[in-house]
C-alpha positions in Angstrom: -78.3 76.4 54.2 -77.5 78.3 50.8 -75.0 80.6 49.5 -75.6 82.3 46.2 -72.8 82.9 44.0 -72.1 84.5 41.0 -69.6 83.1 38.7 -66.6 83.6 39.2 -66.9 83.2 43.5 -64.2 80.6 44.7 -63.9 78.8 47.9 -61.4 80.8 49.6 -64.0 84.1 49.0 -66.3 83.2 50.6 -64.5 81.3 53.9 -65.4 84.3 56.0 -69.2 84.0 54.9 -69.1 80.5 55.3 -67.7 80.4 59.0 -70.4 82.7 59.7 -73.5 80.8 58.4 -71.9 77.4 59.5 -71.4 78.9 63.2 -75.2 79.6 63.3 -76.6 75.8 62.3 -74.3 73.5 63.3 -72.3 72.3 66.7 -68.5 71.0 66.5 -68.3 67.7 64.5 -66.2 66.3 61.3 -68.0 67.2 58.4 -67.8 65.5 54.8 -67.7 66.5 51.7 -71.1 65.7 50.0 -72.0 65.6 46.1 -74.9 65.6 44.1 -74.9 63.4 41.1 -75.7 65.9 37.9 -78.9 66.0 35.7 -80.0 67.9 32.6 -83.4 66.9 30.9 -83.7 68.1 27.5 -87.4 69.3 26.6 -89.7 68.1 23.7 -88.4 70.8 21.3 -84.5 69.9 21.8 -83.8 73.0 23.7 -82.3 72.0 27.5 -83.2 73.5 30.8 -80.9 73.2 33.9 -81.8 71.2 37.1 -81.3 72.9 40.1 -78.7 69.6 40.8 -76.8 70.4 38.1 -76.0 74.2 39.6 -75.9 73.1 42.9 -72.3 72.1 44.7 -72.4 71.2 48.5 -69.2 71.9 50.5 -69.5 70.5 54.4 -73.0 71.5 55.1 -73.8 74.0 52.7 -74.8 74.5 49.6 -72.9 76.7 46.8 -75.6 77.5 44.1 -74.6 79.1 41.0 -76.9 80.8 38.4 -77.3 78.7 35.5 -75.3 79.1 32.5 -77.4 80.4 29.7 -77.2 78.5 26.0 -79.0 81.5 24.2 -76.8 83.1 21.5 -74.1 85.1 21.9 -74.1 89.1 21.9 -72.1 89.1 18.7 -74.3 86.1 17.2 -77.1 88.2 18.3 -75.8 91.2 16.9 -75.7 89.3 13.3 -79.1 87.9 13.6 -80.1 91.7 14.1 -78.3 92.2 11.1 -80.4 90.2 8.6 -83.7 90.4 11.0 -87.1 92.1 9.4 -89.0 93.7 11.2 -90.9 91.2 12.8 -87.8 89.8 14.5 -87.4 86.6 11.7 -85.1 85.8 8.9 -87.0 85.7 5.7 -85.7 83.7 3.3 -84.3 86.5 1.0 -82.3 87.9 4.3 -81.4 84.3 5.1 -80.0 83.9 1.5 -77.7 87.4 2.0 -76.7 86.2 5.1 -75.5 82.7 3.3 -74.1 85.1 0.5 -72.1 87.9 2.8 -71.2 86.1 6.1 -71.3 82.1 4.8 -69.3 82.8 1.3 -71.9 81.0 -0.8 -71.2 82.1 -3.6 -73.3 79.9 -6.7 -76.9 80.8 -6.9 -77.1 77.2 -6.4 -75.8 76.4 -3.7 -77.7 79.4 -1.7 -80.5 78.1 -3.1 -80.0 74.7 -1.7 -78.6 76.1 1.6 -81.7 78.2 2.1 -84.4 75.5 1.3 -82.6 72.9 3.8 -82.1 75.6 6.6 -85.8 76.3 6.4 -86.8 73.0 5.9 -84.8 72.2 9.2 -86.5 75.0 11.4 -89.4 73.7 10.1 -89.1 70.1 11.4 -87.6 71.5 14.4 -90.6 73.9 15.2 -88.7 76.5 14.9 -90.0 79.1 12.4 -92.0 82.3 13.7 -95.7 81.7 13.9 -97.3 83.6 10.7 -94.7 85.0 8.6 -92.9 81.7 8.4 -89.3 83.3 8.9 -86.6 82.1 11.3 -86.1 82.7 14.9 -83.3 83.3 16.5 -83.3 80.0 18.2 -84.2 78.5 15.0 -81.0 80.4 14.0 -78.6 79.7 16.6 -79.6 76.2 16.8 -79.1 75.1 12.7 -75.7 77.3 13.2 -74.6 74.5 16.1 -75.5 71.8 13.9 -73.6 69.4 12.0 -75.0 70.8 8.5 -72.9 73.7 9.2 -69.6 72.2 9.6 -66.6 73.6 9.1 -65.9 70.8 6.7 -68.6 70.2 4.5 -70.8 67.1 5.6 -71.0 66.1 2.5 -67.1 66.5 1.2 -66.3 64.0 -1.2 -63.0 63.8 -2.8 -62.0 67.3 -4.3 -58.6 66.2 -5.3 -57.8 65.0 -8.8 -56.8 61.5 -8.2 -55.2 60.4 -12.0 -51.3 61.7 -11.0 -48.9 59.1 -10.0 -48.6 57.8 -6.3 -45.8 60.3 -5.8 -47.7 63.0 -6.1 -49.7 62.2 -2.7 -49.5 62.6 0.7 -50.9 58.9 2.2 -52.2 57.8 5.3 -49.7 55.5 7.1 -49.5 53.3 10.1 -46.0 52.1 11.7 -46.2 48.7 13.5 -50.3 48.3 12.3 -50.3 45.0 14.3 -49.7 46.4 18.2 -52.1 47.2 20.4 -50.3 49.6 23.1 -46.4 49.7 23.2 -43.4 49.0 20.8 -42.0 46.8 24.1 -44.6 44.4 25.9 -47.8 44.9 24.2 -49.8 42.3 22.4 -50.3 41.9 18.7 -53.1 41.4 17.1 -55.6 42.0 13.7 -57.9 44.6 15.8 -55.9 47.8 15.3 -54.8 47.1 11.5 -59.1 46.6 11.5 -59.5 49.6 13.0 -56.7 51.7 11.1 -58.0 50.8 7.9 -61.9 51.9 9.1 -60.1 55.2 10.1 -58.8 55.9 6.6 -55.4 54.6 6.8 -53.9 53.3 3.4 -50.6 52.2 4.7 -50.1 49.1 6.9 -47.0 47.5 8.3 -46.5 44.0 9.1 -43.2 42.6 10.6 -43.0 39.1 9.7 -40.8 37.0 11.7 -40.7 32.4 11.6 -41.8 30.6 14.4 -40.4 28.8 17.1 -40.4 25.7 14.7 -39.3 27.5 12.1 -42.3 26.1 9.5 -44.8 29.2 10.0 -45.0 32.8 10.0 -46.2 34.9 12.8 -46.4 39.0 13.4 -44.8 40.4 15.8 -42.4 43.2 16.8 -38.9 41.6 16.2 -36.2 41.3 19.3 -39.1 42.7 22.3 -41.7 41.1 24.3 -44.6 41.4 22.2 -47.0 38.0 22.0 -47.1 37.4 18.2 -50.6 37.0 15.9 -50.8 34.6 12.9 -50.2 36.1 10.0 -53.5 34.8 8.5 -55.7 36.8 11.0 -54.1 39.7 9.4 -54.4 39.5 6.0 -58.1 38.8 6.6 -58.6 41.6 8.4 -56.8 43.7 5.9 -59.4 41.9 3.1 -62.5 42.3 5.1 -61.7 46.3 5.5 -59.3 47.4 3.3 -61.8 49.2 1.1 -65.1 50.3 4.0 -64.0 53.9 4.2 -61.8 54.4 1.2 -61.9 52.7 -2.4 -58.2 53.9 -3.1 -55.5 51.8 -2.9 -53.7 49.7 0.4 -50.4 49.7 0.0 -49.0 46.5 2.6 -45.6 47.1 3.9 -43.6 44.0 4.5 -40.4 44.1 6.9 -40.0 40.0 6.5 -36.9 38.0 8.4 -37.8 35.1 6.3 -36.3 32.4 4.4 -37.6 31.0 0.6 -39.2 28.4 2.0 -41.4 30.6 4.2 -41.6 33.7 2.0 -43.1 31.3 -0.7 -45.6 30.3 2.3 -46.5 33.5 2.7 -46.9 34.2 -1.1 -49.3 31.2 -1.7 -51.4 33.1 1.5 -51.3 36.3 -0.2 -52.4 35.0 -3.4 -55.6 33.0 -2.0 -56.7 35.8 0.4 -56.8 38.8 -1.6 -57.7 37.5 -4.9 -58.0 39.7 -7.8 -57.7 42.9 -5.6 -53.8 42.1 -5.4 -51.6 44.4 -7.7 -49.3 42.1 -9.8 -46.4 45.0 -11.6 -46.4 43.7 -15.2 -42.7 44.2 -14.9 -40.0 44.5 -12.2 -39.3 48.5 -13.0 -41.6 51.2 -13.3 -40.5 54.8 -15.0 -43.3 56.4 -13.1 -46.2 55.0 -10.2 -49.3 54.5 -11.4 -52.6 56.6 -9.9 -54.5 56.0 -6.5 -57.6 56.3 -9.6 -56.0 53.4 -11.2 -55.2 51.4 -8.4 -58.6 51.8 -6.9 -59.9 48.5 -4.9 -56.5 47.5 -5.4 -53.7 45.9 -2.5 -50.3 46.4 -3.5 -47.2 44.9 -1.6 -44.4 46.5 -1.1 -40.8 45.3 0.7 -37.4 44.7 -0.8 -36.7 42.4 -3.4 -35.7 39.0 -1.3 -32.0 38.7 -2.7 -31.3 42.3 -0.3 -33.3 42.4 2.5 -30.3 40.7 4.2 -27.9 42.8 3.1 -28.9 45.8 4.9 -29.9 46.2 8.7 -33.9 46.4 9.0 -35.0 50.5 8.8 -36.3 49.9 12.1 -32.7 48.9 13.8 -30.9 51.2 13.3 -30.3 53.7 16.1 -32.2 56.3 16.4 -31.8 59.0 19.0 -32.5 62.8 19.8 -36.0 64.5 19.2 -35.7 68.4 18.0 -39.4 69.7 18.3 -40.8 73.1 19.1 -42.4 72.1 22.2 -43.1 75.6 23.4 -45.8 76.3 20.5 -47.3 72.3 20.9 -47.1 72.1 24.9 -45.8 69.3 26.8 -46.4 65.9 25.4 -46.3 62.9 27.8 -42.8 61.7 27.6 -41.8 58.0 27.0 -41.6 55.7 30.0 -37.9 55.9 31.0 -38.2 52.4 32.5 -39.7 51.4 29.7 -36.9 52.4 27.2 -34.2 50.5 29.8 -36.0 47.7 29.5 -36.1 48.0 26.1 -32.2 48.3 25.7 -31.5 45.9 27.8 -33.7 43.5 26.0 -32.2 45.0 22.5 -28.1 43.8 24.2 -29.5 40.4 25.4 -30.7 39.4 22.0 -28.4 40.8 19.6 -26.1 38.0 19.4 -28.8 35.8 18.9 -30.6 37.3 15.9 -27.3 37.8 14.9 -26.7 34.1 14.6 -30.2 33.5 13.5 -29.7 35.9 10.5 -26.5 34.6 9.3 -28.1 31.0 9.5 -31.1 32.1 7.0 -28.6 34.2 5.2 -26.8 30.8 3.9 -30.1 29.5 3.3 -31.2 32.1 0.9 -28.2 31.8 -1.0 -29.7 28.0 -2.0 -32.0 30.3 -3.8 -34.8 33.0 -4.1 -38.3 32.6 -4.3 -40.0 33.9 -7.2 -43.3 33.5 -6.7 -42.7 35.8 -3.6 -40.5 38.2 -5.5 -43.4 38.8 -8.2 -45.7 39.8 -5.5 -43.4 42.8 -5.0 -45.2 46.2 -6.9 -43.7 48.9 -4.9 -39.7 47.8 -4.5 -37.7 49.3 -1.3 -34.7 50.1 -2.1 -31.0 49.2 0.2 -30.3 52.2 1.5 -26.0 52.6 0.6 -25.8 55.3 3.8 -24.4 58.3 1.6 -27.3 60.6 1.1 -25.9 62.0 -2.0 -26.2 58.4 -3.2 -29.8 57.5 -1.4 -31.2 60.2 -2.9 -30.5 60.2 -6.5 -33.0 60.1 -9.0 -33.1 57.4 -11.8 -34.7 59.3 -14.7 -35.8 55.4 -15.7 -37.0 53.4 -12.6 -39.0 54.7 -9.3 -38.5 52.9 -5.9 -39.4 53.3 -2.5 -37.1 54.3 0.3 -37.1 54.5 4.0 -35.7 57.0 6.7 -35.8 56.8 10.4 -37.0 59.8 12.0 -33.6 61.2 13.4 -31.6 60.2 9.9 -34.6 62.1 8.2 -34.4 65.0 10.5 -30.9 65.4 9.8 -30.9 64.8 6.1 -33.4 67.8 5.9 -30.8 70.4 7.2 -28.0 69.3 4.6 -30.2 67.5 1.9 -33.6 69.6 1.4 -33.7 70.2 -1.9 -32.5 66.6 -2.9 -35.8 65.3 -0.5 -38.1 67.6 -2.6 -36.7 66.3 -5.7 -36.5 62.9 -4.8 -40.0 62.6 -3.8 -41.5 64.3 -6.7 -40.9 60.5 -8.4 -40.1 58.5 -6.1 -41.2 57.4 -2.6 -40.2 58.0 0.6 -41.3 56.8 3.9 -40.3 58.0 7.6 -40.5 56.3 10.3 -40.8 56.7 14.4 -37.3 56.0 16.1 -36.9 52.8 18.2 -36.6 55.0 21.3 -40.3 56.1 21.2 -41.6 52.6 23.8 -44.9 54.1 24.5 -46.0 54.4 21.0 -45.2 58.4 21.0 -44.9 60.3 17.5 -42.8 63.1 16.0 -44.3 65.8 14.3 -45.3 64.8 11.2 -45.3 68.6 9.1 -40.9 67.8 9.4 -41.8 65.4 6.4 -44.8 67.1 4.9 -43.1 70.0 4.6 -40.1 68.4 2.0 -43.0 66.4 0.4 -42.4 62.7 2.1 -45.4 60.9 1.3 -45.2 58.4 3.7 -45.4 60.0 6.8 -45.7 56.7 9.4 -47.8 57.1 13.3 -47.4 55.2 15.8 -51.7 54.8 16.2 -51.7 52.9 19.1 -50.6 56.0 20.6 -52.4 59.4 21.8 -50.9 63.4 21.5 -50.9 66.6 19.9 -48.6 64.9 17.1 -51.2 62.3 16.2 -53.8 64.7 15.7 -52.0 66.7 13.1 -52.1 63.5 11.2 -55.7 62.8 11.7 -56.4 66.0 10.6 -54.4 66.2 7.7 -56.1 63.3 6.3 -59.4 64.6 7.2 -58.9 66.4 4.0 -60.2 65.6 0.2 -63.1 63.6 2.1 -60.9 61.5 4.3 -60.2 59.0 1.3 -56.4 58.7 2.4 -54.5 60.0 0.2 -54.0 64.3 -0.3 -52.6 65.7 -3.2 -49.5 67.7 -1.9 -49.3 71.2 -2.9 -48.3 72.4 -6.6 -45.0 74.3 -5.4 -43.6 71.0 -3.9 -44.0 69.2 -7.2 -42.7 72.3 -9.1 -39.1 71.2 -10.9 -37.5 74.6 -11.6 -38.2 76.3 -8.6 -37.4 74.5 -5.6 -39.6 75.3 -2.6 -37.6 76.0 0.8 -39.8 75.4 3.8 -37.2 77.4 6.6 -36.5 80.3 4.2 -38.2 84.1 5.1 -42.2 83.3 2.6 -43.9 86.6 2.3 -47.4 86.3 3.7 -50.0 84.7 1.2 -53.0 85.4 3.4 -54.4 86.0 6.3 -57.0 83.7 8.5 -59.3 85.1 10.8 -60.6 83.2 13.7 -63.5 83.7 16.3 -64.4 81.3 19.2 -68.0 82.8 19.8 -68.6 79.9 22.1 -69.0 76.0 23.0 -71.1 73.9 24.5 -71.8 69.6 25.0 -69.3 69.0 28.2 -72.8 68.9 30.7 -73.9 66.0 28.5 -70.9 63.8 28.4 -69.2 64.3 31.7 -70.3 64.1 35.4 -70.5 67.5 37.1 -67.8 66.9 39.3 -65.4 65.9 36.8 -63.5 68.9 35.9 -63.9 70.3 39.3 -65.2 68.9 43.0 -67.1 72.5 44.1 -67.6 74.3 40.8 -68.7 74.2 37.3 -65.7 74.5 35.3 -63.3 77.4 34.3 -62.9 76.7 30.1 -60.0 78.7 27.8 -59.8 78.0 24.5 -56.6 77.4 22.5 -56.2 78.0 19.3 -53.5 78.4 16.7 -51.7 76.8 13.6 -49.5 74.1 12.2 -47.3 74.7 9.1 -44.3 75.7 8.4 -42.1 77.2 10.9 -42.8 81.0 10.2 -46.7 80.3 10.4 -46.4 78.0 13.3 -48.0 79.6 16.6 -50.7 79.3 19.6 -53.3 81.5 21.1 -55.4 81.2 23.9 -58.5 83.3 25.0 -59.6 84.0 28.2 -60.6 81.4 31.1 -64.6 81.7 31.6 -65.1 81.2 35.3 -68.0 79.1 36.7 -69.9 78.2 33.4 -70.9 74.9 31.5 -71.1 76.9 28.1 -68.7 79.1 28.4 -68.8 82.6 25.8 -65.8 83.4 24.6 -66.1 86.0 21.7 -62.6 86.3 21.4 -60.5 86.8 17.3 -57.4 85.6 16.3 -55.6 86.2 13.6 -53.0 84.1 11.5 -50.4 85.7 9.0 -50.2 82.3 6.6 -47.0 81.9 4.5 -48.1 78.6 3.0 -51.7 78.2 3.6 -51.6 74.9 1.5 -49.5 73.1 4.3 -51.2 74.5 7.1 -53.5 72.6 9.7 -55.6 74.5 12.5 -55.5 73.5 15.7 -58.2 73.9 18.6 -58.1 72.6 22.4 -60.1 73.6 25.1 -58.9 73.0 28.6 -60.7 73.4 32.4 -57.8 76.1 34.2 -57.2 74.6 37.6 -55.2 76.8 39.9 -53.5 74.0 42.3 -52.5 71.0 39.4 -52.2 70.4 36.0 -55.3 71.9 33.6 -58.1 69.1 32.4 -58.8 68.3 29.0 -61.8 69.3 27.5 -61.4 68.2 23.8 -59.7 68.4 20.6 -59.6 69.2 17.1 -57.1 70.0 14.0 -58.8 70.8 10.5 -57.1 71.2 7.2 -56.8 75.1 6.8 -57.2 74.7 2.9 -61.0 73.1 3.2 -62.3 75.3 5.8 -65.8 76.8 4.6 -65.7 80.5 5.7 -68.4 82.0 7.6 -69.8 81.0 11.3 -69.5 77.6 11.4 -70.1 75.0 13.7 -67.3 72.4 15.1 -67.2 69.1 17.0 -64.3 68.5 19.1 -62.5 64.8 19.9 -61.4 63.2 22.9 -57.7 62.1 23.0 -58.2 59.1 21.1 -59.5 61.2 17.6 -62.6 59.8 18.3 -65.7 62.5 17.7 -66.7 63.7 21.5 -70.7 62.8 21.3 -71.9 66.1 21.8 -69.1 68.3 22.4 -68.9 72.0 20.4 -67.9 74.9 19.6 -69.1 78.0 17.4 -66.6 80.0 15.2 -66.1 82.0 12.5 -64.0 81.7 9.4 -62.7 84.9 7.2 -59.7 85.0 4.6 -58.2 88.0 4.1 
């Protein structure tokens, strides 16, 4: 039995009908719910056509059959294909080179040139140019539009930035805990994620060394929790093997070491042998200004605090940190930390304190038999003591740069009394933030809070997933995903000191339409966003910056459809354009529990090509969806 639906049709419109037609075929028995596995064959061309399986939904003894969704363009596609179409219905190359001129922004003759040759050249491969004349079809159009030579990011970015200022002058991928492999607590440690940081583009790694039981080795772990610890050797060779596969700038290694002379000179002597000549030696102990990520290229530089202090000072990462101030009502709920999780992990912190305690003050009077130089020279980048006054921390000496570190709450507050100072400090010096202690499940803050004042060193928890992570992937998808992003002229500028939370005047304005998407019928099961129903996809999109350009849209929900058409336009007033990241989810509504996710992406709003471009969406993780989509358009006004 069959009931046709348009889409749109849900279960409880058509009870009434149902009853009916299930009256007429079948007696009084317990019925089950029956589904049909999904399939989508693509044809020899690379167009798809739908299976009648992949339409069809059976509830009880019926089946609901909806019309197929259609992956033809568009109307307003259409209506610019029209635009640029001869006569013959094809897009010569002349009309395909205005099109690239008025619509794409290509500006260079060039570059249309070269755009032209390889769009035809791909129609042509593709069988897609009209028969005779030789221009391109609409399919041909629509279907180089989708691809991945259309990006919004150009395939081929390389680094844009210029990469001869001093370190400073950077924003730079960093990691917090590299080592872990799920949560701050209980997880294990190992050299896989720092592996996989580094192949992702990160340039920052952290390694907490800690002695062993024994006291005669090192080991990496997360001081004072649970965590099973890694030898520190499996690190560093991971760090060697891929320091330099997806970036040739530097790696700047992070040390937070609980060690005495004996062992920091162990770990020296393994430092030395592993790396080799790609380990930055300072040719002195104080530098008046960083060198460049150009002239620290293939380079490893270490940086910690200078033995004779790092136990003087509580670890960065011990200090308490509570309270997390965040505009959740623009980002949408975040999973929260595991309450049992963060008991634990205070209960564990109350246990043990007496113990490291007593463990510290016993290598304490050990390190004052000495200090080991050999491990003091590895030191390029020094961190220094924080004195807890943040008129002090954040002085400037005119002679000598340093590194310094900030938990996430002590940051947050030194931004509402210390702004200025932040932004002045960091033109010269270095400043890292980390996640506070509280954050168990490897959750992150938002990272624009340090951005914004120019901290370079903005440290994620990776291990982790969330809205918060992704603005850091895709701020570092920028200047060819090397690392390292020059931060913006105005937060380097000496006399004039930028104020992120004062009333900007609007610089621009970006225009955004979400013509459509399409990719979710080839990577998920047809029952996966919904039992009795192709799914119902909305789009959100919107922007992170600064506060006063900070905001989230959302279009319609398309009902019933695999490739749903939303031809919907936003538009985003940008005070700082240079700071400001665009954000796009798509979601499956469901009326009875929370909505499913359908993919992710956030996109540096400073590299966006303009025109209609084409954009791949990510799963949780930042990992590229396989074949996941979506077709917008990109104007500045």
């Amino acid at each position: 039995m069959y009931i046709y639906l348009e889409p749109g049709s849900r279960i409880d419109h058509i009870q009434r009908e149902f009853m009916q037609q299930l009256a007429l075929t079948v007696q009084s028995h317990q019925t089950y719910l029956l589904l049909v596995r999904s399939t989508c064959t693509r044809r020899r061309s690379g167009s798809y056509r739908w299976s009648a399986a992949m339409t069809t939904y059976m509830v009880c003894c019926f089946r609901r059959r909806f019309r197929p969704a259609s992956n033809e363009p568009s109307e307003a596609i259409g209506d610019v294909f029209q635009a640029y179409a001869g006569g013959d219905g094809a897009l010569g190359e002349e009309a395909l080179r205005r099109f690239l001129r008025e619509v794409q922004g290509e500006t260079s003759d060039g570059d249309l040139d070269e755009a032209a040759r390889e769009i035809m050249a791909f129609a042509a491969e593709e069988k897609l140019l009209k028969k005779g004349g030789g221009g391109l079809t609409m399919e041909g159009f629509h279907r180089w539009l989708c691809s991945d030579a259309n990006a919004a990011l150009h395939p081929r970015r390389g680094v844009r930035d210029d990469m001869r200022q001093p370190l400073s002058h950077y924003f730079i991928y960093t990691g917090h805990n590299s080592y872990l492999t799920g949560n701050q607590l209980s997880s294990g440690c190992s050299e896989a994620p720092i592996a996989k940081a580094l192949l992702d583009g990160v340039r920052v790694i952290e390694l907490d060394l800690w002695p062993n039981a024994a006291k005669d080795d090192v080991e990496v772990l997360h001081g004072r929790t649970w965590t099973s610890p890694v030898e520190l050797g499996r690190c560093l060779e991971a760090i060697k093997e891929h320091a330099f596969v997806s970036s040739p700038y530097p790696v700047i290694l992070t040390l937070e070491d609980h060690l005495t002379p004996h062992l920091q000179a162990k770990v020296a002597k393994m430092i030395k042998e592993t790396f080799g000549d790609t380990l930055h030696l300072s040719e002195s102990e104080t530098m008046a200004e960083f060198p460049s990520p150009e002239d620290l290229k293939g380079k490893i530089i270490v940086s910690t605090k200078p033995p004779k202090e790092y136990l003087q000072t509580k670890s960065g990462k011990e200090e308490s940190q509570n309270g997390d101030t965040e505009e959740e009502s623009v980002w949408g709920e975040e999973i929260p930390d595991n309450k049992a999780l963060m008991d634990v992990g205070r209960q564990v912190s109350e246990q043990d304190t007496k113990r490291y305690v007593k463990e510290e003050e016993d290598m304490e009077k050990i390190t004052q038999l000495g200090v080991n130089m050999e491990y003091k020279r590895l030191i390029a980048i020094s961190l220094t003591r924080r004195k807890h006054d943040m008129d002090e921390d954040l002085k400037v000496d005119p002679d000598q740069v340093s590194r310094m570190s900030l938990g996430e709450t002590a940051y947050e507050k030194a931004t509402i009394t210390h702004g200025a100072e932040i932004i002045k400090f960091t033109q010269k010096n270095l400043l890292r933030i980390f996640p506070r202690t509280t954050r168990i499940t490897s959750s992150n803050y938002n990272p624009l809070m340090g951005w914004r004042y120019g901290a370079q060193m903005v440290a994620a928890n990776m291990q982790g997933h969330g809205r918060k992570l992704w603005l850091t992937q895709g701020m570092f998808r920028a200047n060819g995903g090397c690392g390292y992003v020059k931060k913006p002229d105005f937060l380097m500028n000496c006399d004039k000191m930028f104020d992120p939370k004062s009333n900007l005047p609007v610089k621009t304005k970006l225009k955004v339409t979400v013509y459509m998407g399409d990719g979710w019928r080839f990577d998920f099961h047809k029952t996966h966003f919904d039992k009795f129903s192709p799914p119902d996809f909305y789009a959100r999109v919107g922007i992170a910056g600064v506060v006063a350009d900070t905001r989230m849209e959302e279009t319609k929900v398309i009902m019933d459809n695999w490739i749903p058409t939303w031809d919907h336009e936003f538009v985003f007033p940008l005070a700082v354009p240079e700071l400001a990241l665009l954000r796009v989810e798509v979601h499956e509504s469901d009326n009875h529990q929370k909505d499913d996710f359908g993919g992710q992406t956030c996109l540096p709003v400073w590299e966006l090509r303009t025109g209609i471009r084409s954009v791949r969406l990510c799963g949780r993780d930042g990992e590229l969806m396989r074949s996941v989509k979506l077709l917008m358009r990109f104007e500045f006004t």
